[in-house]
The first five atom37 places (N, CA, C, CB, O) and aatype in JSON, in Angstrom:
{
  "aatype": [20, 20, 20, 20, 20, 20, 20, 20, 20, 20, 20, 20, 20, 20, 20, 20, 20, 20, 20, 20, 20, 20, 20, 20, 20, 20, 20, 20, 20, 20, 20, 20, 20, 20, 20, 20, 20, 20, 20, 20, 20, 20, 20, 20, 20, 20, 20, 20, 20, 20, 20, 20, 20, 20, 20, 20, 20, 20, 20, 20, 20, 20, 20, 20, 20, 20, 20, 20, 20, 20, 20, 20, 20, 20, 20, 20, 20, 20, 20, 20, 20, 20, 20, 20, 20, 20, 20, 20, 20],
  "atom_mask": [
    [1, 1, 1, 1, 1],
    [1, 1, 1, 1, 1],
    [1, 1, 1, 1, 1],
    [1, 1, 1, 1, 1],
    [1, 1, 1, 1, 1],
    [1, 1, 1, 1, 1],
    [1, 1, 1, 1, 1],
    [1, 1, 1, 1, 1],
    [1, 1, 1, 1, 1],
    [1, 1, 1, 1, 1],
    [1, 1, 1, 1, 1],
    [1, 1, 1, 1, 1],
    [1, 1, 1, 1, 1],
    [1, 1, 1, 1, 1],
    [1, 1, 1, 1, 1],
    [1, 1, 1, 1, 1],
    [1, 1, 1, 1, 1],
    [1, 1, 1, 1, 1],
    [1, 1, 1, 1, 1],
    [1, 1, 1, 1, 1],
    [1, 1, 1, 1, 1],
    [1, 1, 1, 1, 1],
    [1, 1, 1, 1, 1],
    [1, 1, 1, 1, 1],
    [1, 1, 1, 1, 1],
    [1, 1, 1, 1, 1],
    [1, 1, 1, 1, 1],
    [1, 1, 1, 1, 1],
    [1, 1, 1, 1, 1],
    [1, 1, 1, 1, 1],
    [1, 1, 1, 1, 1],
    [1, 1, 1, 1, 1],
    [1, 1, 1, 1, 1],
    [1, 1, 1, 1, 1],
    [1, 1, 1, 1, 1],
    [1, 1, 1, 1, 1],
    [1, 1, 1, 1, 1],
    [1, 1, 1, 1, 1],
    [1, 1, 1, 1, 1],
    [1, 1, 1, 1, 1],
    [1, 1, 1, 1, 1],
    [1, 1, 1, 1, 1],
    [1, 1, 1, 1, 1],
    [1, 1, 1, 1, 1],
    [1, 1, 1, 1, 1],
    [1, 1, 1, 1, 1],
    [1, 1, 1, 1, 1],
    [1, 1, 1, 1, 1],
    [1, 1, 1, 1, 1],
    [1, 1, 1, 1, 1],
    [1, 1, 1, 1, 1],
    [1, 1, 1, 1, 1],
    [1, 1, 1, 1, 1],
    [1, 1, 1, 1, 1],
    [1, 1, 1, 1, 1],
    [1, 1, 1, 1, 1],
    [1, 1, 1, 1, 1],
    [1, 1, 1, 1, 1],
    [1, 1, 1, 1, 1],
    [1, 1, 1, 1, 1],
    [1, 1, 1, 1, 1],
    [1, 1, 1, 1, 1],
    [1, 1, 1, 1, 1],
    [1, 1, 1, 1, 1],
    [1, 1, 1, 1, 1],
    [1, 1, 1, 1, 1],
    [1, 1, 1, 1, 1],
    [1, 1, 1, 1, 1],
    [1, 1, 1, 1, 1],
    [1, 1, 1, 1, 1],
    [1, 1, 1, 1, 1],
    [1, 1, 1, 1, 1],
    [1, 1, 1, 1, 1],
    [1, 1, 1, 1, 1],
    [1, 1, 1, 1, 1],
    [1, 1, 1, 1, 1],
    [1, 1, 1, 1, 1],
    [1, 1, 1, 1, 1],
    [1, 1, 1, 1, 1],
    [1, 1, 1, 1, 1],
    [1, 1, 1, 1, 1],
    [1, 1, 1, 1, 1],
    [1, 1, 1, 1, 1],
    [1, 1, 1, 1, 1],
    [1, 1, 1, 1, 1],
    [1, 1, 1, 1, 1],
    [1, 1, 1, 1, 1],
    [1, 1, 1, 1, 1],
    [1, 1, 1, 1, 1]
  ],
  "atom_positions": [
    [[-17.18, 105.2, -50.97], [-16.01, 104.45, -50.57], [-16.09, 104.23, -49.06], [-14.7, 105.18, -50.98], [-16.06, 105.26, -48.39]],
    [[-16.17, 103.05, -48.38], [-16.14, 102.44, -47.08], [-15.11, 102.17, -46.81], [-16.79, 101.47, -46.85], [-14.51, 101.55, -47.68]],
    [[-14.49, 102.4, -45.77], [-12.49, 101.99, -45.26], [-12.96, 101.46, -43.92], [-10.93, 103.75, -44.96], [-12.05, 100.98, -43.25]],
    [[-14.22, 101.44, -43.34], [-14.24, 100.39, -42.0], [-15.21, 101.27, -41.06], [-12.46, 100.06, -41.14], [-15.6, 102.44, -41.0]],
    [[-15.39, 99.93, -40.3], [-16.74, 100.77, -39.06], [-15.74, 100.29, -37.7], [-19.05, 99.71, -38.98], [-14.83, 99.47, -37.54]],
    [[-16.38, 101.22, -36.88], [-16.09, 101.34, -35.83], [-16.81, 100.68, -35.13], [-15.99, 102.32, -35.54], [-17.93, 100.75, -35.64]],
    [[-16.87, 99.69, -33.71], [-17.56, 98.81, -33.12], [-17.21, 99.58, -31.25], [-16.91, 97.01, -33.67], [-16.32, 99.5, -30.4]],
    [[-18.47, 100.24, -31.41], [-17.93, 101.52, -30.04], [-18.72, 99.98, -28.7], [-19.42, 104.13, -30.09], [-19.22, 100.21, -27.59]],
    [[-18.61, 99.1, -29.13], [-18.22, 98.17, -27.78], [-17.32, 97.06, -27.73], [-19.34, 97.54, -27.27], [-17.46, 96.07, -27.01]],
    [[-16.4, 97.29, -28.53], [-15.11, 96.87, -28.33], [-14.23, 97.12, -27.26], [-14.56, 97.21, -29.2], [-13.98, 98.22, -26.78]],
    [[-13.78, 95.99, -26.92], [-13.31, 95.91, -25.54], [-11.57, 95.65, -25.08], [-14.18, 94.74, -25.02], [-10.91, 94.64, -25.3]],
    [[-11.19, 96.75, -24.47], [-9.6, 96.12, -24.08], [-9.17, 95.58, -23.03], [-8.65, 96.93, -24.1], [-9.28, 96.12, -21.93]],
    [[-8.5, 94.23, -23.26], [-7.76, 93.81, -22.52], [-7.48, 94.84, -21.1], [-6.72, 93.5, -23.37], [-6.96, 95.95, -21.24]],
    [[-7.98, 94.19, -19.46], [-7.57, 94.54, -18.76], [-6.32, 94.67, -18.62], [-7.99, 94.19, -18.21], [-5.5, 93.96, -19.21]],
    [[-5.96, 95.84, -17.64], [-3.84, 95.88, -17.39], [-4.13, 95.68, -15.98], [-2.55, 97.79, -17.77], [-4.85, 96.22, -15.15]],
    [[-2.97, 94.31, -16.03], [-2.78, 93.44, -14.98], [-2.18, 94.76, -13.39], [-1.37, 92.05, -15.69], [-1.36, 95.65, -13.62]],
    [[-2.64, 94.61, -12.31], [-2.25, 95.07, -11.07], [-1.09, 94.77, -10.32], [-3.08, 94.84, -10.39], [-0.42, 95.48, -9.58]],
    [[-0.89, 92.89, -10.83], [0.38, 92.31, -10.62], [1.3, 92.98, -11.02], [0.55, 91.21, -11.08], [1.28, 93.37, -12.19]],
    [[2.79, 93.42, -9.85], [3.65, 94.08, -10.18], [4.38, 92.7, -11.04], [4.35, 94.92, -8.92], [4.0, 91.53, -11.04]],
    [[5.63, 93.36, -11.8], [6.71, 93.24, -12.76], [7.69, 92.38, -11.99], [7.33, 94.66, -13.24], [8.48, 92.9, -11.2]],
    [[7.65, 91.11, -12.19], [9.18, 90.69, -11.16], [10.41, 90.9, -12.32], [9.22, 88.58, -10.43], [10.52, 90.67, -13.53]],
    [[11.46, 91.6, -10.99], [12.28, 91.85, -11.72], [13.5, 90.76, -11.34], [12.49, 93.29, -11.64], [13.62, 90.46, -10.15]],
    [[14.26, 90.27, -12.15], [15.8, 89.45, -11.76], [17.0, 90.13, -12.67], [15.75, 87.54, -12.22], [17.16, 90.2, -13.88]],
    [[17.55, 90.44, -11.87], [19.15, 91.51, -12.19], [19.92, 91.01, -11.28], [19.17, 93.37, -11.92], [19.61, 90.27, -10.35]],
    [[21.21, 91.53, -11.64], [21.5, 91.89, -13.44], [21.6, 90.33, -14.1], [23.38, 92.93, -13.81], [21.81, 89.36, -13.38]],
    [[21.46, 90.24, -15.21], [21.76, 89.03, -15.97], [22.77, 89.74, -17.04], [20.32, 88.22, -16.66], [22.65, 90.91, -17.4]],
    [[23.62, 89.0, -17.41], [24.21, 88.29, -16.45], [24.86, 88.17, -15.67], [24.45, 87.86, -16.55], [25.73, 88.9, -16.15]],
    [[25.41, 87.75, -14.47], [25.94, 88.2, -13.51], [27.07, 87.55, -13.03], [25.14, 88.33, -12.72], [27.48, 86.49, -13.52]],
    [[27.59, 88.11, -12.11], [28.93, 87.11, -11.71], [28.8, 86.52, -10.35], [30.42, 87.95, -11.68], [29.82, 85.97, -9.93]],
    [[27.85, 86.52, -9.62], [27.23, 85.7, -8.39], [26.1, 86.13, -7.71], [28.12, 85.57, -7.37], [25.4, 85.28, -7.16]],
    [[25.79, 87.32, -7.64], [24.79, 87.69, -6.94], [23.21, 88.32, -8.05], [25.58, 88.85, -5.92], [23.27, 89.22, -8.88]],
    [[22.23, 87.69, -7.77], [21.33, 88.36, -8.96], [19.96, 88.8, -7.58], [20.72, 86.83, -10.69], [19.46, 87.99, -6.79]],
    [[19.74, 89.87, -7.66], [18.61, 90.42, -7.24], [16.96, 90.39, -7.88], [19.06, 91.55, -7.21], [16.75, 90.75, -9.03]],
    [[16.05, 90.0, -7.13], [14.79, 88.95, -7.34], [14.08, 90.09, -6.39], [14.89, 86.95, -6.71], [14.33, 90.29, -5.2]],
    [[12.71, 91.09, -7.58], [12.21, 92.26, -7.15], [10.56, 91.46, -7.53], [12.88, 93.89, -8.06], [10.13, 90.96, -8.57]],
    [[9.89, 91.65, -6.04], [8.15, 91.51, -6.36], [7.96, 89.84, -6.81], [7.55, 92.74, -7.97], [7.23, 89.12, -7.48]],
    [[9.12, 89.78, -5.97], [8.61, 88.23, -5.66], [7.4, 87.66, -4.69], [9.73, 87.59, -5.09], [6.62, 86.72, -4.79]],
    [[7.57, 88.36, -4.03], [6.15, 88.32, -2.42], [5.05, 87.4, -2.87], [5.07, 90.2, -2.0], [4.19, 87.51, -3.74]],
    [[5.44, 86.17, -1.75], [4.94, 85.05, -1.91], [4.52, 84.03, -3.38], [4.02, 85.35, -1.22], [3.5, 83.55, -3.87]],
    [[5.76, 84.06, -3.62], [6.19, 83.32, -4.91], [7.04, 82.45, -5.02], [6.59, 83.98, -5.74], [8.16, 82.93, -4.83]],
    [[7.06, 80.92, -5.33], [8.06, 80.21, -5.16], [9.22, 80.67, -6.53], [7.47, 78.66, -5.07], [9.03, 80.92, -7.72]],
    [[10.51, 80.6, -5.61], [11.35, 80.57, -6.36], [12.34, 79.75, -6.19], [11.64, 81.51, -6.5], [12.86, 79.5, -5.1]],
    [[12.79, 79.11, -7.69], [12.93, 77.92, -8.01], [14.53, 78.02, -8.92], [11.49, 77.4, -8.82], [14.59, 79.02, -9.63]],
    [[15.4, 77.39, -8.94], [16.24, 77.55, -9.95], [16.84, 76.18, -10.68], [17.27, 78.37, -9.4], [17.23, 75.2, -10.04]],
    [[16.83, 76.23, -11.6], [17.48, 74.7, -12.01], [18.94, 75.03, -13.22], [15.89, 73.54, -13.02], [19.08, 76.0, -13.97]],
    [[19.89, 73.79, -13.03], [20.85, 74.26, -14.2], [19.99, 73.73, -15.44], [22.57, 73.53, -14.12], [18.8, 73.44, -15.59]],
    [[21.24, 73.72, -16.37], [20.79, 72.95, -18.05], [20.46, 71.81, -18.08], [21.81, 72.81, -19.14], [19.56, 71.46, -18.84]],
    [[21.19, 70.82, -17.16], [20.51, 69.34, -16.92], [19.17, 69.21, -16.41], [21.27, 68.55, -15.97], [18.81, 68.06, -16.65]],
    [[18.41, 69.77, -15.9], [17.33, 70.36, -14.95], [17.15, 70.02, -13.67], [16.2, 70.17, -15.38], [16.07, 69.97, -13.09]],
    [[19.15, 69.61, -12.87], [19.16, 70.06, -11.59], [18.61, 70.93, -10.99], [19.95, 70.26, -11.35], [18.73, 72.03, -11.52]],
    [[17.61, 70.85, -9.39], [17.06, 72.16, -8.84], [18.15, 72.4, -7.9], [15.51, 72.11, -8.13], [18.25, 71.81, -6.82]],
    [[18.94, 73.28, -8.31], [19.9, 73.83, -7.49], [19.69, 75.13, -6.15], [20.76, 74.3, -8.55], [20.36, 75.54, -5.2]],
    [[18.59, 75.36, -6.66], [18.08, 76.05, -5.3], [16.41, 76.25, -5.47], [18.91, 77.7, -5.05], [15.73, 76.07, -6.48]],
    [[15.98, 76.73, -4.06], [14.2, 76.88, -4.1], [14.14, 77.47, -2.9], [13.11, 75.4, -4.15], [14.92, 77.26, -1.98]],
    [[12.98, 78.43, -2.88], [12.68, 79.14, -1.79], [11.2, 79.12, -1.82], [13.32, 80.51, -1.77], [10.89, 79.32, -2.99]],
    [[10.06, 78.97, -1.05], [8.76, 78.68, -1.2], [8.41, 80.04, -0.52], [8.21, 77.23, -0.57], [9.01, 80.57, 0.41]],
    [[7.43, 80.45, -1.1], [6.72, 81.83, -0.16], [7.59, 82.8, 0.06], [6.21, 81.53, 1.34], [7.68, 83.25, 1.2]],
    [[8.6, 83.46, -1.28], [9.45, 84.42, -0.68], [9.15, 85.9, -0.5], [10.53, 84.37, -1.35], [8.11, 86.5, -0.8]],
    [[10.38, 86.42, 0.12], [9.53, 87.79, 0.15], [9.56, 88.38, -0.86], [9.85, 88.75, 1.04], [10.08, 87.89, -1.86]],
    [[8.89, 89.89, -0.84], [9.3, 91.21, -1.75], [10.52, 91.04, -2.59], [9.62, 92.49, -0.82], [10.63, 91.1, -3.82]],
    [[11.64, 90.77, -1.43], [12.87, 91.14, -2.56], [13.75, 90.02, -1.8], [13.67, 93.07, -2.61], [13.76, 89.81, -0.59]],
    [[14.53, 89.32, -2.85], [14.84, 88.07, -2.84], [16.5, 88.36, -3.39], [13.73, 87.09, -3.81], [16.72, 88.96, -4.44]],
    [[17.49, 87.88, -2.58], [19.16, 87.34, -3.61], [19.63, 86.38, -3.02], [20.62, 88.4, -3.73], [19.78, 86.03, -1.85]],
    [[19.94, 85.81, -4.53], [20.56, 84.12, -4.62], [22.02, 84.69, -5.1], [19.62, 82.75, -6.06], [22.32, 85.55, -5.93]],
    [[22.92, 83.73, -4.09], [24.19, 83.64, -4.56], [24.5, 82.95, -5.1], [24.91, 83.66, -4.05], [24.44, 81.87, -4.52]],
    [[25.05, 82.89, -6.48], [25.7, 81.91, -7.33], [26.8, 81.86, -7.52], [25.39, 81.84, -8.33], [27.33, 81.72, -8.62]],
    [[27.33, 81.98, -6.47], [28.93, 82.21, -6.77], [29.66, 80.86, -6.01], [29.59, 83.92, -6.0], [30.88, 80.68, -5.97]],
    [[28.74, 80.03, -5.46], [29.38, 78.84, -5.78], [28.81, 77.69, -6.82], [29.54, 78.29, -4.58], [29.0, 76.5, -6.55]],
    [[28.19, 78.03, -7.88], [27.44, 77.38, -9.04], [28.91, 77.83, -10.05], [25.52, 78.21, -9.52], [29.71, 78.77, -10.02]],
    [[28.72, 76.56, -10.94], [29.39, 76.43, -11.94], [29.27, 77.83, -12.95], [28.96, 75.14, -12.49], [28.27, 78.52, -12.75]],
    [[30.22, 78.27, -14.01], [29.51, 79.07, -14.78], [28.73, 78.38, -16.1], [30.44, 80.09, -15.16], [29.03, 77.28, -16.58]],
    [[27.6, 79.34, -16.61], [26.88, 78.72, -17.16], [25.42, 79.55, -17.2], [26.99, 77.46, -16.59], [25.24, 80.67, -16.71]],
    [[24.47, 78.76, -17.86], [23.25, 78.46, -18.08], [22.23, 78.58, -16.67], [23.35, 77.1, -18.7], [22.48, 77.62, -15.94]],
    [[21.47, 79.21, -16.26], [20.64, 78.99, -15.39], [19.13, 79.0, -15.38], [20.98, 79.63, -14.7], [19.09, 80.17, -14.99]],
    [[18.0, 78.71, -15.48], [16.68, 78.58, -15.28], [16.38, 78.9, -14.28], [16.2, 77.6, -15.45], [16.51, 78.14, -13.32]],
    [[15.57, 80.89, -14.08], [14.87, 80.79, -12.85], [13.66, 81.29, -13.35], [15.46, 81.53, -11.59], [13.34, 82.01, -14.29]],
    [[12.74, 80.32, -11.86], [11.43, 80.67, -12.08], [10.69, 81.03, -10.87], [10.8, 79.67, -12.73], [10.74, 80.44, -9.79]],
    [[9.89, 82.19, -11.2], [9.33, 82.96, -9.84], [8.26, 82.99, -10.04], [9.71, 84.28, -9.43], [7.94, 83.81, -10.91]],
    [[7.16, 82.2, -9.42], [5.84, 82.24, -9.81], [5.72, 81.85, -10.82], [5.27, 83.23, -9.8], [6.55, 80.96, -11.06]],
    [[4.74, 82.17, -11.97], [5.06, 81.76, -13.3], [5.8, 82.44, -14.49], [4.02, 81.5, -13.71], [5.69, 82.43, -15.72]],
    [[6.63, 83.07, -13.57], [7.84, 83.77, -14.51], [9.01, 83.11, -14.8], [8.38, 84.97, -13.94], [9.75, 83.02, -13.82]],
    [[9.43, 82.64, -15.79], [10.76, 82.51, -15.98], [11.82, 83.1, -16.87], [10.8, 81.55, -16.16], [11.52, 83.8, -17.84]],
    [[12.88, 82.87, -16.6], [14.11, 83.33, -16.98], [15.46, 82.71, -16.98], [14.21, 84.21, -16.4], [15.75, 81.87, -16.13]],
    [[16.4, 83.13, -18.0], [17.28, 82.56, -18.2], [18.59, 83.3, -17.43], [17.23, 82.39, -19.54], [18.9, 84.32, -18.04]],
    [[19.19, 83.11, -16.58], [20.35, 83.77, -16.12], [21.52, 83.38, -16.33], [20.36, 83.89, -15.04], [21.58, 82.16, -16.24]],
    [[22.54, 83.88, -16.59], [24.15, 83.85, -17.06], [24.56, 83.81, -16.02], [24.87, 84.95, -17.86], [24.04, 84.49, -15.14]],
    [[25.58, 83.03, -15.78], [26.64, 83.13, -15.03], [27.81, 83.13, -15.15], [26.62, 82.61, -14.47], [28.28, 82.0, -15.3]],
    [[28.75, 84.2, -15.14], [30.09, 84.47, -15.85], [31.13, 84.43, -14.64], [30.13, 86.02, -16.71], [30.95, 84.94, -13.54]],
    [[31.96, 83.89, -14.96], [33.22, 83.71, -14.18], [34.54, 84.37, -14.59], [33.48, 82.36, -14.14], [35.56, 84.19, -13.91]]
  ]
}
């Protein structure tokens, strides 16, 4: 009875060095904190795909105030990360 071979040069996926960007809290009520951004454009657009804000080359640690944005729906993108942020009123 055979249940499988082992292939001892099988190979895993490298783990990336790039830190984790973080955006908190979602959702939020105006202020969201933007971690390991360092030199990353960051970009935000509403649901219509207004760019309601952008920052090119930001630093380490990044906050956008949304507390004069409508509540709602938000699209941010940091590098090639994106995310959806709440905005509660």
């Amino acid at each position: 009875m055979v249940f499988g071979t082992i292939n001892p040069t099988a190979s895993i996926n490298a783990i990336s060095n790039k830190p984790v960007i973080s955006i908190a809290p979602n959702p939020t009520t105006g202020i969201i904190n933007i971690k390991n951004a360092e030199k990353q454009n960051v970009v935000v657009h509403n649901t219509q795909g207004t760019k309601v804000f952008e920052k090119i080359n930001a630093s380490n640690s990044e906050t956008i105030d949304f507390s004069e944005y409508a509540a709602g729906t938000y699209i941010v993108r940091v590098g090639s990360t994106t995310e959806r942020v709440i905005l509660v009123k």
